[in-house]
Phi, psi and omega in degrees: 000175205262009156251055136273081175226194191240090175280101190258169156219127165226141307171129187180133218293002173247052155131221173223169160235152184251148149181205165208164175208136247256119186310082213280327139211159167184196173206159153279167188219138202222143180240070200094219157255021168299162152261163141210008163195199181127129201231131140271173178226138175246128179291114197242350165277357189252027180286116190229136162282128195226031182217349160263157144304112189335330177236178168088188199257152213060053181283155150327320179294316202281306184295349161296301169322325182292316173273353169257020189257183170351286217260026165249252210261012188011087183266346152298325170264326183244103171308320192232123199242156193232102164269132171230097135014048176332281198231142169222104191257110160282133193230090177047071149097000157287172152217143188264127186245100166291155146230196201225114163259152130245121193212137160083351194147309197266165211211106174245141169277108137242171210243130166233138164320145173215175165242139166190147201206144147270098214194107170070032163109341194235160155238139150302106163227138177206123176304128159307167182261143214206153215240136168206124183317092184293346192266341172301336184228042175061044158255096221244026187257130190067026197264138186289346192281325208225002151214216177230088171265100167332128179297327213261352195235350174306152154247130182304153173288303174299133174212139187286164157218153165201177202234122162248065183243118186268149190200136184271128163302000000 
């Protein structure tokens, strides 16, 4: 549903960009009122910037194009990134929730600190926010580890992410 999203931030030494992108379906999996599993989809063509201006030169517009092309998220060939829901450990009144993220092809386990609730019908889960490696899943543009990039023209390998997602029980 359309309060289902994906928050990013990413990082780079004369500052950061912001934005989000949008959940396209998924579900939660519920034992009572546990969570224990549940797989989303991510729409990776609704990746939207929220720290620029829509138009003019650096516009939003231009670094969305930019995060949908080749050497970022190639959303033509990979339209859709997938978090899948492994394991769920509760840890003081949190849950630490593993999963399978996938993007671009590729498919890494992690782990993130959560929240989740049950209420009026609906579930909640919404992640801390946590860090992932972009060269991990071949996004390697301007990245220092993997070409000979001026520090100053680098983009961090880490870029934060978190999870908002509601699902009717």
């Amino acid at each position: 549903n359309d309060k289902s999203t994906l928050t990013w931030k990413g990082f780079k030494p004369t500052g950061t960009h912001n934005g989000t992108i949008s959940v396209a379906k998924g579900k939660l999996d519920l034992s009572g009122d546990d969570l224990v599993g549940g797989k989303f989809r991510i729409d990776m063509n609704s990746i939207i910037c929220l720290d620029l201006p829509r138009e003019g030169k650096y516009s939003a517009l231009d670094l969305e194009g930019h995060l949908k092309a080749a050497d970022f998220f190639d959303v033509e060939k990979f339209p859709t990134a997938v978090f899948e829901i492994t394991n769920v450990v509760k840890n003081e009144g949190k849950v630490d929730v593993t999963g399978n993220l996938t993007a671009k092809g590729v498919t890494k386990s992690i782990t993130i600190p959560a929240t989740f609730a049950v209420a009026n019908g609906f579930v909640t889960f919404k992640s801390d926010k946590f860090k992932v490696d972009r060269t991990e899943f071949g996004i390697e543009y301007k990245s220092t580890k993997l070409a000979d990039v001026l520090k100053e023209k680098s983009i961090d390998d880490l870029f934060e992410m978190s999870f908002d997602v509601m699902a009717q029980k």
